[in-house]
C-alpha positions in Angstrom: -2.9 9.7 -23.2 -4.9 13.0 -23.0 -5.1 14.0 -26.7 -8.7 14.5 -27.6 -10.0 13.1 -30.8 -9.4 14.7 -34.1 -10.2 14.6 -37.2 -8.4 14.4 -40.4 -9.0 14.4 -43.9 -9.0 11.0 -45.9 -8.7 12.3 -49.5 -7.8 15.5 -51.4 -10.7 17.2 -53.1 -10.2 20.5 -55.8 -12.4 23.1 -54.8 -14.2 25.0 -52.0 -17.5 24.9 -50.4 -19.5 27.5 -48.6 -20.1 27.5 -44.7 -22.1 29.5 -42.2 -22.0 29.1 -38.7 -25.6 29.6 -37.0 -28.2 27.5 -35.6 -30.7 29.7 -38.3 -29.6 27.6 -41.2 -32.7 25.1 -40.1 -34.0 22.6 -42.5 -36.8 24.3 -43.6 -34.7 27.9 -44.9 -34.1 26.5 -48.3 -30.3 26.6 -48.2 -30.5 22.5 -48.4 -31.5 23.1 -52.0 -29.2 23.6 -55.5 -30.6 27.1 -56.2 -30.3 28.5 -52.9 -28.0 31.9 -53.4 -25.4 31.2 -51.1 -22.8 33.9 -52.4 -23.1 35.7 -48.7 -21.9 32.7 -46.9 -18.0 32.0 -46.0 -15.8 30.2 -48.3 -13.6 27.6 -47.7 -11.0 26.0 -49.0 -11.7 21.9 -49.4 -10.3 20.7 -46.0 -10.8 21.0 -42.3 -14.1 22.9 -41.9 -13.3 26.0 -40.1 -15.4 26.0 -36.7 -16.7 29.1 -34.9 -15.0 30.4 -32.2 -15.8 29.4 -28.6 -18.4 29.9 -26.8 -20.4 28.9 -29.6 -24.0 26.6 -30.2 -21.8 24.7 -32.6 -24.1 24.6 -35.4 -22.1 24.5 -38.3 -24.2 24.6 -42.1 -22.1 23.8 -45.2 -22.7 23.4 -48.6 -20.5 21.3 -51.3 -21.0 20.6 -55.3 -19.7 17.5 -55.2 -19.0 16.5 -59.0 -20.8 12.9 -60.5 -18.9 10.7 -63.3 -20.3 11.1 -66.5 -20.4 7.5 -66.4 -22.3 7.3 -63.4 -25.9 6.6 -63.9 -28.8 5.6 -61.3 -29.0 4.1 -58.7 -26.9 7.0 -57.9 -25.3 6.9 -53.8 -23.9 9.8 -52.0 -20.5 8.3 -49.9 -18.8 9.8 -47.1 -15.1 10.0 -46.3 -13.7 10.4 -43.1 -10.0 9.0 -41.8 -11.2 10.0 -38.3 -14.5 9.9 -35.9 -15.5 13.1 -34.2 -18.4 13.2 -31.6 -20.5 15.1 -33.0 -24.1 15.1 -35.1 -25.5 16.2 -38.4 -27.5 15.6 -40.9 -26.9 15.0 -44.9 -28.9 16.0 -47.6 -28.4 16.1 -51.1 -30.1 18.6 -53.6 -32.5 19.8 -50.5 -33.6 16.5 -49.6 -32.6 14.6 -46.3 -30.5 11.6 -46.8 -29.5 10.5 -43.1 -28.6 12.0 -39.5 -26.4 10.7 -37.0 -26.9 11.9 -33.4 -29.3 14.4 -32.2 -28.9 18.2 -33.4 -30.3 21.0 -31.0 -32.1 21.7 -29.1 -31.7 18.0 -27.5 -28.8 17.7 -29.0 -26.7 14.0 -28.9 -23.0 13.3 -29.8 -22.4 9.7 -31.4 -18.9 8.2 -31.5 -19.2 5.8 -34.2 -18.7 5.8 -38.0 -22.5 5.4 -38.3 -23.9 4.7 -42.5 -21.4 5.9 -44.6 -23.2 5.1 -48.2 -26.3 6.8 -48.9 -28.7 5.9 -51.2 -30.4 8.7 -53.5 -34.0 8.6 -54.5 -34.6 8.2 -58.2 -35.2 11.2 -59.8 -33.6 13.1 -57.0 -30.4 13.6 -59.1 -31.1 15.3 -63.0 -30.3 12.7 -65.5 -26.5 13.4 -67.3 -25.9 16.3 -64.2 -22.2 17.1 -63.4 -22.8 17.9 -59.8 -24.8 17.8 -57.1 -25.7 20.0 -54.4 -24.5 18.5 -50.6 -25.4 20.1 -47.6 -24.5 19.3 -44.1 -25.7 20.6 -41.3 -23.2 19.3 -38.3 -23.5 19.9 -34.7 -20.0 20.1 -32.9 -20.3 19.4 -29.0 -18.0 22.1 -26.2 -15.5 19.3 -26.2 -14.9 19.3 -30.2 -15.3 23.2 -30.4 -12.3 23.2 -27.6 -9.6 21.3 -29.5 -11.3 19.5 -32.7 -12.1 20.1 -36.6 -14.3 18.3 -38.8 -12.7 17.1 -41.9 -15.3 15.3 -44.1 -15.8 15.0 -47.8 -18.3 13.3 -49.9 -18.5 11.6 -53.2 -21.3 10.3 -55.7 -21.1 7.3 -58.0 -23.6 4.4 -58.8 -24.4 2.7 -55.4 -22.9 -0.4 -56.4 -19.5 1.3 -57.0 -20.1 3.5 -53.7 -21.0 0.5 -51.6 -17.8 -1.6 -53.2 -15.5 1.5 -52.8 -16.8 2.2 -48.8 -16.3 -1.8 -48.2 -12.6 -1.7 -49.7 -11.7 1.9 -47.9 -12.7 0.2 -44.8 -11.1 -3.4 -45.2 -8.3 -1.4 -45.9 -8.2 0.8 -42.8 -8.6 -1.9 -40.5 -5.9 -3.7 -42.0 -3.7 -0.3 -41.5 -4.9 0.0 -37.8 -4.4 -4.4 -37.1 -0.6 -3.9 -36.3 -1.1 -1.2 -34.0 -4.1 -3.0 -32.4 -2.5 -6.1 -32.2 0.5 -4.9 -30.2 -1.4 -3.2 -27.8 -3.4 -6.2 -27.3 -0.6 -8.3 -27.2 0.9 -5.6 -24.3 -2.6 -6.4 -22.7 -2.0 -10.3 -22.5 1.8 -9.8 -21.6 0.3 -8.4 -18.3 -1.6 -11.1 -18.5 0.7 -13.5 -18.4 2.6 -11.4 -15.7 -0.4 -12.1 -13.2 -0.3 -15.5 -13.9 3.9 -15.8 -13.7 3.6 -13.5 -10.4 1.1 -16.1 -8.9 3.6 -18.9 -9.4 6.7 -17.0 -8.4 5.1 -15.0 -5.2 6.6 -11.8 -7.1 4.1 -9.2 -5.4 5.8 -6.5 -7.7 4.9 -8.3 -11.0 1.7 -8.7 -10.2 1.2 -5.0 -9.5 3.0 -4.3 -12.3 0.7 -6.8 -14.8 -2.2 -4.1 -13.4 -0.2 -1.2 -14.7 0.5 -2.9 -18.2 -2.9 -3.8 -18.6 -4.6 -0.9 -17.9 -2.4 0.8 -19.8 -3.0 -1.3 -22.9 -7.0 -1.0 -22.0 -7.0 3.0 -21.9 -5.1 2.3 -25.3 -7.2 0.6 -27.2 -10.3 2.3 -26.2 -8.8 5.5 -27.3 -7.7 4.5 -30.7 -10.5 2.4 -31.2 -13.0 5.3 -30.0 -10.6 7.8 -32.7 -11.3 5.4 -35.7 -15.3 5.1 -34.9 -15.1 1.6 -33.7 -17.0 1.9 -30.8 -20.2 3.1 -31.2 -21.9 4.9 -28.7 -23.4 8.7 -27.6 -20.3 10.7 -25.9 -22.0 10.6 -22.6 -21.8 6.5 -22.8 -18.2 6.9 -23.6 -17.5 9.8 -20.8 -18.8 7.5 -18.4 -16.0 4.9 -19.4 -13.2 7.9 -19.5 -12.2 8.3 -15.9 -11.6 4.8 -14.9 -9.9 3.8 -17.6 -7.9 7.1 -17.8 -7.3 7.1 -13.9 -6.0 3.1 -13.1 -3.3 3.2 -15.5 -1.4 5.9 -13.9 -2.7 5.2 -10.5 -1.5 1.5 -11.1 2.0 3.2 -11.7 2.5 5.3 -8.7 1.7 2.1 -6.9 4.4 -0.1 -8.6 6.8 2.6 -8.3 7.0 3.6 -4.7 5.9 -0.2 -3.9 8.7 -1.5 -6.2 11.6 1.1 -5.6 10.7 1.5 -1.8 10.1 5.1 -2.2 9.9 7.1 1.3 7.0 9.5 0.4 4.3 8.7 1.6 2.5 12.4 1.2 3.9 12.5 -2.5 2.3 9.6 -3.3 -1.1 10.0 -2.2 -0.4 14.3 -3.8 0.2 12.3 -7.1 -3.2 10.3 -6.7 -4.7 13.5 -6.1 -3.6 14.6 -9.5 -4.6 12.1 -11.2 -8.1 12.2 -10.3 -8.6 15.9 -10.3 -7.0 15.3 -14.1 -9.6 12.6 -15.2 -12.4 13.7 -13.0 -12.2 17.2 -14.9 -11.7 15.9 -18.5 -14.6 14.0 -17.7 -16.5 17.6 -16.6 -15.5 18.8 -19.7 -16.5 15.9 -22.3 -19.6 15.6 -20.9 -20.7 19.2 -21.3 -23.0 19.5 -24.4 -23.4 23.5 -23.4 -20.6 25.9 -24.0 -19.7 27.1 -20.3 -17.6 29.7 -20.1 -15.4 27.9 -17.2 -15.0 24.7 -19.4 -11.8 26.3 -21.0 -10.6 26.8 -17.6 -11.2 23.1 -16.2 -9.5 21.7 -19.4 -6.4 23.9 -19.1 -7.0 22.5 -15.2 -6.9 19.0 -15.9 -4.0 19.4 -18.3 -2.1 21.0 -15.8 -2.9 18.5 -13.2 -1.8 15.6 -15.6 1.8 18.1 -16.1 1.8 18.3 -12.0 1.9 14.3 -11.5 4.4 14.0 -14.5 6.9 16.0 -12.5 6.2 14.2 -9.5 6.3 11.0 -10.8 9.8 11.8 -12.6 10.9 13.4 -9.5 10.0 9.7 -7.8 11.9 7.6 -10.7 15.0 10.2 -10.2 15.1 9.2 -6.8 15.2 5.7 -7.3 17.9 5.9 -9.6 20.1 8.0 -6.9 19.2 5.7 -4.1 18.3 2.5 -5.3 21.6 1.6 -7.7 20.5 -2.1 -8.2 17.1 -1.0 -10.0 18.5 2.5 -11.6 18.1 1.0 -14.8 14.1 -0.1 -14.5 14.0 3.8 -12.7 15.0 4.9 -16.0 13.2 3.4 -18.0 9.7 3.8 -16.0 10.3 8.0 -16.2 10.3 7.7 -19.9 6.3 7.8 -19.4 5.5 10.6 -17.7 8.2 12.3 -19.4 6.3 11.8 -22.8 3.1 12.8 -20.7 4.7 15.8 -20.1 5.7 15.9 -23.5 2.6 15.1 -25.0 0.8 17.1 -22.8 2.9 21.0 -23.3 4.0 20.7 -27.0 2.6 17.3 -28.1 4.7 14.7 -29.7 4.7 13.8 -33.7 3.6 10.9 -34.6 4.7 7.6 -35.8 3.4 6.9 -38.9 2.6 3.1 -40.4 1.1 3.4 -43.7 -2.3 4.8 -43.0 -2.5 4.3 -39.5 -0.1 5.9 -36.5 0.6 5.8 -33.3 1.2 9.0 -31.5 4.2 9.5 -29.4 3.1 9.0 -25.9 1.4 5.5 -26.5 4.2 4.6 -28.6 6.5 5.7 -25.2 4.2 3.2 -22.6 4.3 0.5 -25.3 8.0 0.7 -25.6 8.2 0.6 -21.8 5.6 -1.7 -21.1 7.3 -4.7 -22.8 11.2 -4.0 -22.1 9.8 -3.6 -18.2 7.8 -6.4 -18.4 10.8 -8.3 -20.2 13.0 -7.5 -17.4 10.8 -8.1 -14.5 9.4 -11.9 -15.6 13.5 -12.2 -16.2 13.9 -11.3 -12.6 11.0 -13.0 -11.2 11.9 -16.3 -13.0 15.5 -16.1 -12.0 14.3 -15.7 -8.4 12.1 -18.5 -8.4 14.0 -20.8 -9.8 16.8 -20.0 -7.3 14.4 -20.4 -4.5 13.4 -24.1 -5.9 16.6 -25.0 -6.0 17.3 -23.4 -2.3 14.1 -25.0 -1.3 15.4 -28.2 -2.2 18.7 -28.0 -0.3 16.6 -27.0 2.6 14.5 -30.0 2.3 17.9 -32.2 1.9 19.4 -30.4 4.9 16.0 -30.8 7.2 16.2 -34.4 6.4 20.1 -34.5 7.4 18.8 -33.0 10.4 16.3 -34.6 11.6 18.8 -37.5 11.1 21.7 -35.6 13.9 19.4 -33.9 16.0 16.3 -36.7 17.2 14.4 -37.6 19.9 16.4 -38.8 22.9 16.5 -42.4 23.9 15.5 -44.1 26.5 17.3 -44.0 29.8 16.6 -46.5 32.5 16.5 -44.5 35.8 16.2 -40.9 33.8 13.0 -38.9 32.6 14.3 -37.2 29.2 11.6 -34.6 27.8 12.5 -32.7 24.5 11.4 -29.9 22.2 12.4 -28.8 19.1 11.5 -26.0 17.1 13.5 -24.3 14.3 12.6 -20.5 13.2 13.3 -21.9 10.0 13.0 -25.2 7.8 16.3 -25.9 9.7 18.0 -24.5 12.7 21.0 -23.7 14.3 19.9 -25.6 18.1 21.2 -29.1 18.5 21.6 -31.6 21.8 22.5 -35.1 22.5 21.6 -37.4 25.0 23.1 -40.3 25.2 23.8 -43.1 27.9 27.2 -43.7 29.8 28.5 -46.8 31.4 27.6 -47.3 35.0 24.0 -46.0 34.0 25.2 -42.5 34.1 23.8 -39.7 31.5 26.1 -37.5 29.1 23.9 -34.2 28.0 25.2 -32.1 25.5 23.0 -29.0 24.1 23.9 -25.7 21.9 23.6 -22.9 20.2 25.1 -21.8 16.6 25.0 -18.3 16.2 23.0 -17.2 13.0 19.8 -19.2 11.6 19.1 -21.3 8.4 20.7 -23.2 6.3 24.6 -21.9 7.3 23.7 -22.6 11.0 22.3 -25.9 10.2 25.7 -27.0 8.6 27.6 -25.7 11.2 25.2 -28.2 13.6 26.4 -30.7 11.1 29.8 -30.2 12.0 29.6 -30.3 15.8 27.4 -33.1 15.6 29.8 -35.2 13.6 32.8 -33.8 15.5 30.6 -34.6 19.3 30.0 -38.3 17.7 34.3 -38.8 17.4 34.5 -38.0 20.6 35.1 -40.9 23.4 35.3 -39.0 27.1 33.0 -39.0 29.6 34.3 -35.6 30.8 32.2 -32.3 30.4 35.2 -29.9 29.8 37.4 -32.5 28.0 34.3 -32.6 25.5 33.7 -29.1 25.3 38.2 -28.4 24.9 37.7 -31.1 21.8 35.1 -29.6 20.4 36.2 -25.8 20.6 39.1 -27.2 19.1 37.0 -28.9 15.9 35.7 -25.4 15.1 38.4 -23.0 15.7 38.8 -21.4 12.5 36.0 -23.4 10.8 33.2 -20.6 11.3 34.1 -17.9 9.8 32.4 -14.6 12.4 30.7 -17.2 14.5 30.5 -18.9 17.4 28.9 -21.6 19.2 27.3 -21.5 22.7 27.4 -25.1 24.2 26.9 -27.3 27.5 28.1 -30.6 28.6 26.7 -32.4 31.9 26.8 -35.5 32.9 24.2 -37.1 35.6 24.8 -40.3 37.7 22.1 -42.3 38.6 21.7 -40.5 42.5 21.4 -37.1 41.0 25.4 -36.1 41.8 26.1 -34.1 38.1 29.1 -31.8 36.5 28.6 -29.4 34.2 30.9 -27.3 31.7 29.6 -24.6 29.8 30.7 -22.5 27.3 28.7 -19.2 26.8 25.7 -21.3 26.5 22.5 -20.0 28.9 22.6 -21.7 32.6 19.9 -24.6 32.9 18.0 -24.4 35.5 16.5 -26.3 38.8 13.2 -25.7 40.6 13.2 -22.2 39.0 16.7 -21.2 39.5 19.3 -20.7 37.2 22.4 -22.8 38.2 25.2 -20.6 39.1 28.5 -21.2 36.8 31.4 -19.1 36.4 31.4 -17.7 32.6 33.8 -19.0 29.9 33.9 -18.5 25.8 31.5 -19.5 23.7 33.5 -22.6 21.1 35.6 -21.3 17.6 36.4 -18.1 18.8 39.9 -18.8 20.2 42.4 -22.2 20.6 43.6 -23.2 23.8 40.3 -22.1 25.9 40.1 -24.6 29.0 36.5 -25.3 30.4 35.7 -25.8 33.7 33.7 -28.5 35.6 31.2 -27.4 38.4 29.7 -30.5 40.2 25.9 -29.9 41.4 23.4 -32.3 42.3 19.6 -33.3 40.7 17.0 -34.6 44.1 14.6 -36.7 43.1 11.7 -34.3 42.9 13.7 -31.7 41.2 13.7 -31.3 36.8 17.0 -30.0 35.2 15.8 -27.5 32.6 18.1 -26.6 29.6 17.0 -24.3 27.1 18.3 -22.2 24.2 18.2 -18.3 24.2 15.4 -18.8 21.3 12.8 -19.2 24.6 14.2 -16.0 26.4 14.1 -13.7 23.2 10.7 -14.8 21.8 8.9 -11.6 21.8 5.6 -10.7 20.7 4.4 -7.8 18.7 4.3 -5.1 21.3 8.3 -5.8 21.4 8.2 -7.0 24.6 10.6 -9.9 25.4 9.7 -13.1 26.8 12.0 -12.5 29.3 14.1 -14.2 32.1 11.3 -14.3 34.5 8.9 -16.2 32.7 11.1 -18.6 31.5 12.4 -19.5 35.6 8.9 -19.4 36.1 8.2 -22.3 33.4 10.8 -24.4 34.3 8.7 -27.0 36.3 6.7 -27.6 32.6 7.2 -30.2 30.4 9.7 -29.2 27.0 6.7 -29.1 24.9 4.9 -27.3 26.9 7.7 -24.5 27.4 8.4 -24.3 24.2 4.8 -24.1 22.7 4.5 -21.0 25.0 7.5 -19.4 23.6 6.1 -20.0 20.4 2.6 -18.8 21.0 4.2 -15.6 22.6 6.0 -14.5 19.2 9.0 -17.0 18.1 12.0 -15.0 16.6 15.0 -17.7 17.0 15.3 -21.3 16.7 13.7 -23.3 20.3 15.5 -26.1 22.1 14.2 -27.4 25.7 15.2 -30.6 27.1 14.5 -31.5 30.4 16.3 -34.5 32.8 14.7 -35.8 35.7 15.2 -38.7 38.0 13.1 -41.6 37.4 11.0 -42.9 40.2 12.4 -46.2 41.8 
């Protein structure tokens, strides 16, 4: 991820050439020409130029006798050869005369990124008729960045410019074929996130959509390296700098997110210490590439920056080992995400060898993220799809059960001589409240309301049950239905229990009540007093009592759920006993929209009774 670009050599070459590092050797010295005496310069060997030691101006003049085939004859071309781009400029001449530039030399000197002309045509006459060799001379400008950690490693070679121009086109049709595997996957790693975005949109899989960033920044920082390194992208190094930082900081920034988002890691400071290192890694990379004088501190920022990017590596493993201590059900994915910044590390300290494809490669730390990228993303779109698909299918039973519901628990009817109000209001798609009004010979009232413990869909089946056992039951008697019923469910809810009242009203007002752990209705404000009793299921053989009390004519019966009393809001604060006694003279809608409105945690049930006027 932070390897700099280098430059290597394309093709062998016998020989030497002579090289002389000083900003002196100036265009107009003579040493561009054939006969200039260069016997005091330095020799090297055909290969990576040397380069002078930093600080430097980074002038570097060299001078090659590049050999012509006998067979060559003019239009003769002068053809570079390069396997990788270095920022950098220079100028080319051939037997004294200037053939091309790329980039601006000093004094306003200009770094280029791209490949530039590789094929330069010669004048005629320029080259002796039947010559052997000719004289090449480069002058080359290397930049504080290059001098830091690069080499130049170019070679040249004369032949008719047809020939040149057919054997540049086929050398380069040939490298980009090399390079379109490696390409290609990282693009494909690019639309994989893609695709994550789009799968996490559909499944409401927060973590896959964060984790589609970190893939696709990944894949972007990627390709723009690899694509700058083979001269694809062609632009001065300040243009690229200025695209450095953000495409070298929201990759890893994109992963610290995902992994104390994803893994629930309880490091708050760490994180934000990592996001630290990051930037002060790409902000001072981008310092140092931007530079085009030699500062003595720009050594010190690099080795800065590097040991920045080493500092968040550690933290970020430390992070992943965590998870995979604390979070068994995701220590695999832990694992596998601390393979990165362990190749950061890696890469960063000793540097990893590369894998090698033919002519191209992939160096170790990109071929790391790619490997993790798409056995991560594998796993997660596994996991997310699973999930989803699970929750259609649990959607759908809610929807069945809701409808089962609505059929068991309904508006009550009708009651000449009563004034039935009631509200209900699940926490969920269903609910664990139910009641039941339902008219008794003599014009008398039977009122049976509860609570299953729990919420959802198990509570809602448990309503089911008491429903369908209340419906075979034929007494009129509040504690005979309540001894029934607690005999339906013993041993039928596993830890549970059911709260529940029964009361029956006569048409004067003159009521009995039994309750079973359920909350005490009230009237005018005041809860009813009863004596306490078991709540159904938990125990055979439980008797209910009856206690008789009577309704006046101005006077509403209020029974409620304890969804109403533990509504709270977000300060914590309960609804409360109080507010509820004070409610009770309100309709059932409009206690239960206040419950509501005040912060609804359990499922709501209010059903009022009152006498109808004559």
């Amino acid at each position: 991820m932070l390897a700099l670009i280098s430059l290597c050599a394309a093709q062998n070459a016998p020989g030497s050439f002579h090289y002389k590092f000083s900003a002196s050797c100036s265009a107009d010295s003579g040493w561009t020409s054939s006969s200039f005496d260069d016997h005091e310069w330095l020799t090297s060997p055909i290969g990576p130029w040397p380069k002078p030691a930093y600080p430097a101006d980074g002038i570097i003049c060299a001078r090659f006798r590049v050999p012509i085939p006998a067979a060559a004859s003019e239009p003769l071309a002068l053809r570079t050869i390069q396997k990788e781009n270095l920022p950098s400029a220079e100028e080319i001449y051939v037997n004294g005369v200037l053939l091309g530039r790329r980039g601006n030399l000093p004094p306003h000197p200009t770094a280029v990124t791209g490949r530039g002309q590789t094929v330069f045509a010669t004048p005629g006459g320029l080259i002796p008729q039947n010559a052997s060799s000719a004289l090449v001379a480069v002058r080359a400008w290397m930049g504080p960045t290059a001098l830091l950690a690069d080499s130049i490693d170019q070679r040249f070679a004369i032949d008719r410019a047809d020939a040149a121009e057919l054997t540049a086109r086929e050398n380069d049709e040939s490298w980009l074929l090399a390079w379109l595997p490696i390409w290609t996957a990282f693009s494909a790693a690019g639309l994989f996130g893609v695709g994550l975005l789009i799968l996490s949109r559909v499944t409401g899989e927060r973590e896959l959509a964060l984790f589609s960033y970190f893939m696709m920044s990944g894949s972007a920082f990627a390709l723009f390296m690899n694509l700058s390194a083979q001269g694809y992208l062609d632009m001065t190094q300040r243009q690229w700098t200025l695209l450095y930082p953000p495409l070298q900081f929201f990759a890893p920034f994109a992963g610290i997110f995902f992994t104390w988002t994803f893994f629930r890691i309880p490091w708050p400071f760490v994180k934000y210490i990592s996001y630290a290192a990051v930037a002060a890694m790409a902000a001072g990379l981008a310092v140092v590439m931007w530079a085009y004088t030699p500062y003595p501190w720009l050594p010190g920022l690099s080795s800065i920056s590097y040991g920045a990017n080493a500092f968040f590596g550690v933290l970020y493993i430390c992070a992943d080992i965590w998870a995979m201590l604390f979070r068994p059900g995701k220590r695999v994915l832990a694992f596998v995400m601390s393979l990165v910044p362990a190749a950061d590390i890696l890469s960063t300290l000793f540097g990893l060898p590369p894998l090698v494809i033919g002519r191209a490669y992939i160096d170790g730390l990109a071929l790391t993220s790619l490997v993790v990228d798409v056995v991560m993303a594998t796993i997660l779109a596994r996991r997310a799809w699973t999930n989803w698909r699970e929750g259609a299918s649990l959607h759908a039973e809610m929807d069945a059960a809701r409808e089962v519901q609505q059929q068991l628990v309904f508006a009550p009817p009708a009651i000449p001589g009563f004034a039935v109000d009631a509200a209900y209001l699940p926490a969920a798609q269903v609910g664990g409240d139910f009641y039941s009004v339902t008219p008794l010979a003599g014009g008398s009232l039977l009122l049976v309301a509860g609570d299953v413990s729990g919420k959802g869909l198990r509570a809602a089946m448990t309503v089911a049950a008491v429903m369908g056992a209340l419906r075979a039951i034929y007494t009129e008697s509040p504690a005979a239905i309540l001894i029934l019923l607690n005999n339906a469910l013993v041993g039928q809810l596993r830890s549970g229990f059911v709260t529940c009242c029964a009361i029956r009203v006569s048409p004067g007002g003159k009521a009995l009540i039994a309750n079973a752990g359920h909350i005490p209705p009230y009237i005018a404000g005041r809860e009813l007093d009863l004596p306490g009793a078991f709540p159904l299921g938990i125990a055979a053989g439980i008797e209910y009592v009856e206690t008789p009390f009577e309704l006046a004519a101005s006077q509403r019966l209020t029974v409620l759920s304890d969804g109403v009393i533990e509504a709270r809001n977000s300060a914590g604060e309960l609804f409360g006993f109080e507010r509820t006694a004070s409610l009770t003279s309100d309709t059932a809608d409009q206690i239960a929209s206040r419950a509501k409105q005040f912060g609804q945690e359990d499922d709501i049930t209010v059903v009022t009774i009152a006498l109808a006027p004559a």
